[in-house]
One Martini backbone bead per residue (centre of mass of N, CA, C, O) as a GRO file, in nm:
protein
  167
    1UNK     BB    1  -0.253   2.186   0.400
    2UNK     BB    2   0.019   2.152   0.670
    3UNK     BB    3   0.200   2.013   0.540
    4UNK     BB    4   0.565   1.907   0.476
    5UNK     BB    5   0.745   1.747   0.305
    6UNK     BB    6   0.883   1.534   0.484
    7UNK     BB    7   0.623   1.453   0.585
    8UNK     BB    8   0.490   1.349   0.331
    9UNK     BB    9   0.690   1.158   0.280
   10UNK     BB   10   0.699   0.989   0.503
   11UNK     BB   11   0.370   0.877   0.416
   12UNK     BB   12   0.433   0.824   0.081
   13UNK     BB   13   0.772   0.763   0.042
   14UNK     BB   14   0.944   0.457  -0.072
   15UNK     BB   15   1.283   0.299  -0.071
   16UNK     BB   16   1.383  -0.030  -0.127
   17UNK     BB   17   1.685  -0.007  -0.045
   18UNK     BB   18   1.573   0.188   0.257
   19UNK     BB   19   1.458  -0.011   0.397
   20UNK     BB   20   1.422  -0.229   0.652
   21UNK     BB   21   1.550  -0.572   0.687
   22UNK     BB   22   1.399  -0.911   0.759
   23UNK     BB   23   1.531  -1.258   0.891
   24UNK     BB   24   1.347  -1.495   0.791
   25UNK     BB   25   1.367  -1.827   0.975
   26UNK     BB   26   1.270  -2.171   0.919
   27UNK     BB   27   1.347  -2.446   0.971
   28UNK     BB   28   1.420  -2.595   0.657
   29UNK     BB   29   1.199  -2.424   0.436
   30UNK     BB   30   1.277  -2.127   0.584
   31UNK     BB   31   1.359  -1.837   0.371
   32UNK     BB   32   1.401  -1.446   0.425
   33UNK     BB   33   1.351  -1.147   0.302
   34UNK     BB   34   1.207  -0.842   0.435
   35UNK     BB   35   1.044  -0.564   0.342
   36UNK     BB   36   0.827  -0.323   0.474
   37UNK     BB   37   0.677  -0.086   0.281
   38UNK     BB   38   0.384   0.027   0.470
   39UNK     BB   39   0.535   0.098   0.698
   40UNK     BB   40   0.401   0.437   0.820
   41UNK     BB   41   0.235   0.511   0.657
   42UNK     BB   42  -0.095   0.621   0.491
   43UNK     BB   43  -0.134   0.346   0.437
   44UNK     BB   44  -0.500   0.122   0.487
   45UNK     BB   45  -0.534  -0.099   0.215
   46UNK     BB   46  -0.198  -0.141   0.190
   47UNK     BB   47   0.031  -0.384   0.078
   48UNK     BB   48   0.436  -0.417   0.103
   49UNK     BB   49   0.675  -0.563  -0.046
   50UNK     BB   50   1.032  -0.725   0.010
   51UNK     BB   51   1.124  -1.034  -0.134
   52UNK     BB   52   1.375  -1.289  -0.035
   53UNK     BB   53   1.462  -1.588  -0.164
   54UNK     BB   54   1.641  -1.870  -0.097
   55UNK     BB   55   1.792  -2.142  -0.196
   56UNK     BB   56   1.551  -2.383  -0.153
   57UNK     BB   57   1.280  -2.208  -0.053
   58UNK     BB   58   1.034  -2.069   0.153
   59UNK     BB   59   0.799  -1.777   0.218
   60UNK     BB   60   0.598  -1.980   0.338
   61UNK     BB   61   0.280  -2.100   0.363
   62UNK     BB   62   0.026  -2.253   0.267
   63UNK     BB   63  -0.244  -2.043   0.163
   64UNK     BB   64  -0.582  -1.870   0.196
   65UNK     BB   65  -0.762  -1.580   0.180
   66UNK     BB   66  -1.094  -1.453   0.282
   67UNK     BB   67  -1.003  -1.131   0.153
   68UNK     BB   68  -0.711  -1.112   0.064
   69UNK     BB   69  -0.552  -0.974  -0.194
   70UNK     BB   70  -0.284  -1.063  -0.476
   71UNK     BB   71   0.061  -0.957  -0.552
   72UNK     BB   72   0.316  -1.011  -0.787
   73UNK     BB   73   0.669  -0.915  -0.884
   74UNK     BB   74   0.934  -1.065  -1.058
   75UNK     BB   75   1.232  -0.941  -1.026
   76UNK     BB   76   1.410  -1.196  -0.954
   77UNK     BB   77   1.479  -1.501  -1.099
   78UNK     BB   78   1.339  -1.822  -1.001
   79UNK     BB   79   1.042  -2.045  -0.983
   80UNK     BB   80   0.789  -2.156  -0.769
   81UNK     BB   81   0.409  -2.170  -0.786
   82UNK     BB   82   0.194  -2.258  -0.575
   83UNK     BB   83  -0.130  -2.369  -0.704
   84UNK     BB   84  -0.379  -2.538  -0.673
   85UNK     BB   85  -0.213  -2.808  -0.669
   86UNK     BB   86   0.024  -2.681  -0.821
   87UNK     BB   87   0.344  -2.609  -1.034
   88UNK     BB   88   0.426  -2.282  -1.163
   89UNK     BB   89   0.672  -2.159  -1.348
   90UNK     BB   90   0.879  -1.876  -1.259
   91UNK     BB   91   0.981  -1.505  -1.368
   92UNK     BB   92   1.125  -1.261  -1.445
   93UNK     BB   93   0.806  -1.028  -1.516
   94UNK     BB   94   0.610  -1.206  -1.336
   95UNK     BB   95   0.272  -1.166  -1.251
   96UNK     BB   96   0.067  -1.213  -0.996
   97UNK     BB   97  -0.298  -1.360  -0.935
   98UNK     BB   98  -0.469  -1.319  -0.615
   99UNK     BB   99  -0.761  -1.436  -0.506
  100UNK     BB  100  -0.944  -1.496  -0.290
  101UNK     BB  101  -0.991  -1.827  -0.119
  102UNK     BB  102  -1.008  -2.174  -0.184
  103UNK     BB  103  -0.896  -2.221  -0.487
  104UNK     BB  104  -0.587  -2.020  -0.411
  105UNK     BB  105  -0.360  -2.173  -0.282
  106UNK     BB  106  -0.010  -2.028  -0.187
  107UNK     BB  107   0.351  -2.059  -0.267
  108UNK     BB  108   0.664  -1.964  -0.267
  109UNK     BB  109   0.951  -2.148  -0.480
  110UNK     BB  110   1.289  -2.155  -0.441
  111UNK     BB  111   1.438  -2.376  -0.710
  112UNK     BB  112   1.693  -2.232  -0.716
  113UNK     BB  113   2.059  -2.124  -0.733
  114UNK     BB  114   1.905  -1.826  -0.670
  115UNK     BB  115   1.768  -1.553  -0.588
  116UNK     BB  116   1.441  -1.453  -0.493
  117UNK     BB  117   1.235  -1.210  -0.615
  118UNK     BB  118   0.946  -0.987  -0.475
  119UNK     BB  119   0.688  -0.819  -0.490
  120UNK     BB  120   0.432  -0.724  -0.248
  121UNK     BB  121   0.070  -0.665  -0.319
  122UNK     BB  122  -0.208  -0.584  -0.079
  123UNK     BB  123  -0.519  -0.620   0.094
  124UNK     BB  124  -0.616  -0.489   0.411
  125UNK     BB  125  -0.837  -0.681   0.547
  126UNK     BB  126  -1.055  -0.620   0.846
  127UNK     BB  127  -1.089  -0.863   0.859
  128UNK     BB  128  -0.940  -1.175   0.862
  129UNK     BB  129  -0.890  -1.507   0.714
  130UNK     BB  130  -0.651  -1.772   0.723
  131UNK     BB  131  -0.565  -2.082   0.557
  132UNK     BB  132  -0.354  -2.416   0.613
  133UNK     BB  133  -0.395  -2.698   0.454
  134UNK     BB  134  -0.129  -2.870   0.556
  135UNK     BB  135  -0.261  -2.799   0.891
  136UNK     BB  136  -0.513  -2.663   0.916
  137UNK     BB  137  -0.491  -2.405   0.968
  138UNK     BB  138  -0.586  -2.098   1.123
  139UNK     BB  139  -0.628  -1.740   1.107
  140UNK     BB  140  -0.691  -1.449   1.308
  141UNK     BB  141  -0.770  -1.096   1.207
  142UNK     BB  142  -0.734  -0.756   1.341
  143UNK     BB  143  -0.760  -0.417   1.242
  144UNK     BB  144  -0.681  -0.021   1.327
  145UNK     BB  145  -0.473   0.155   1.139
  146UNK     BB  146  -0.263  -0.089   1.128
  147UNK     BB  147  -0.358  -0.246   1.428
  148UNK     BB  148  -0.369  -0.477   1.618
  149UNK     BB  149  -0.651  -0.657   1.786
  150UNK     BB  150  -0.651  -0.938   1.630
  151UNK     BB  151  -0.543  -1.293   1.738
  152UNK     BB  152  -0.569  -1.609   1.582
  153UNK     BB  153  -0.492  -1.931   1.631
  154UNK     BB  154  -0.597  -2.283   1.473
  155UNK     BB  155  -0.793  -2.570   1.459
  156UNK     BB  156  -1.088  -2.661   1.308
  157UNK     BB  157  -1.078  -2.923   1.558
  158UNK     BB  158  -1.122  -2.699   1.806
  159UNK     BB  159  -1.383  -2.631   1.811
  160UNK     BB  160  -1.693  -2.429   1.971
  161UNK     BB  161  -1.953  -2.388   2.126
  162UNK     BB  162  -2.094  -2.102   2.120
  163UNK     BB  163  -2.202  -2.141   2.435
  164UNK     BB  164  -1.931  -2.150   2.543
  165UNK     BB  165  -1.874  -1.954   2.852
  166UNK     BB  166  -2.134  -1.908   2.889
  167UNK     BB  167  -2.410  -1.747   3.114
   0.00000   0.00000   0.00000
């Protein structure tokens, strides 16, 4: 191997401080700060960042991947995680295991009157489809190197006939 360090280290080694923040919001239930901890890295199957979750707000829609599996660490902060239909109280300290599947769809929500950070750690499976209980809708990705190839949303009362717009 004739990697210089630099150059290893750019591929294999973030400093949470110091990734650029990306701040998503949608009025009124979301809003997040994202870094996205593995992008550009040389990891394959490994997904990171750090969420910071702003009060009373939430980080996603409810959901669950029926290929990738999810940890959380919850590093500062508390609130709730939505899981399986329950409503369960998290806080720093906490790690949370997703396994993939319609059993555990998740989201987590800021609760409290200060922000909720935490870590999250995934498997990039791809293809992969989420689903999103509270909308119906599904979301199909497949990616090649950490590159998207291929993205869609609908909503499973979309579905078409297999043999639809072929010859």
């Amino acid at each position: 191997m004739n990697d210089t360090p630099a150059t290893l280290a750019a591929q294999l080694i973030r400093n949470i401080h110091e990734v650029p923040v990306e701040h998503q919001v949608r009025e009124p239930l979301y809003e997040t700060l994202a870094a996205r901890l593995a992008t550009g890295t040389a990891a394959c199957k490994l997904g990171a960042s750090v969420d910071t979750v702003a009060p009373g707000k939430r980080s996603c829609p409810y959901h669950f991947h029926h290929a990738q599996e999810e940890l959380f660490f919850v590093l500062e902060g508390s609130g709730t995680l939505r899981v399986a239909g329950q409503w369960l109280p998290i806080r720093a300290g906490d790690m949370i295991f997703i396994p993939p599947g319609p059993a555990y769809p998740h989201q987590i929500i800021n609760t409290s009157s200060a922000p909720l950070r935490y870590l999250s750690i995934s498997t990039r499976e791809s293809p992969e489809v989420c689903e999103y209980p509270d909308s119906g809708k599904y979301q199909a990705l497949a990616s090649v190197e950490g590159a998207r190839v291929f993205g869609a949303i609908g909503r499973g009362d979309d579905s078409l006939d297999y043999w639809d717009g072929e010859p």
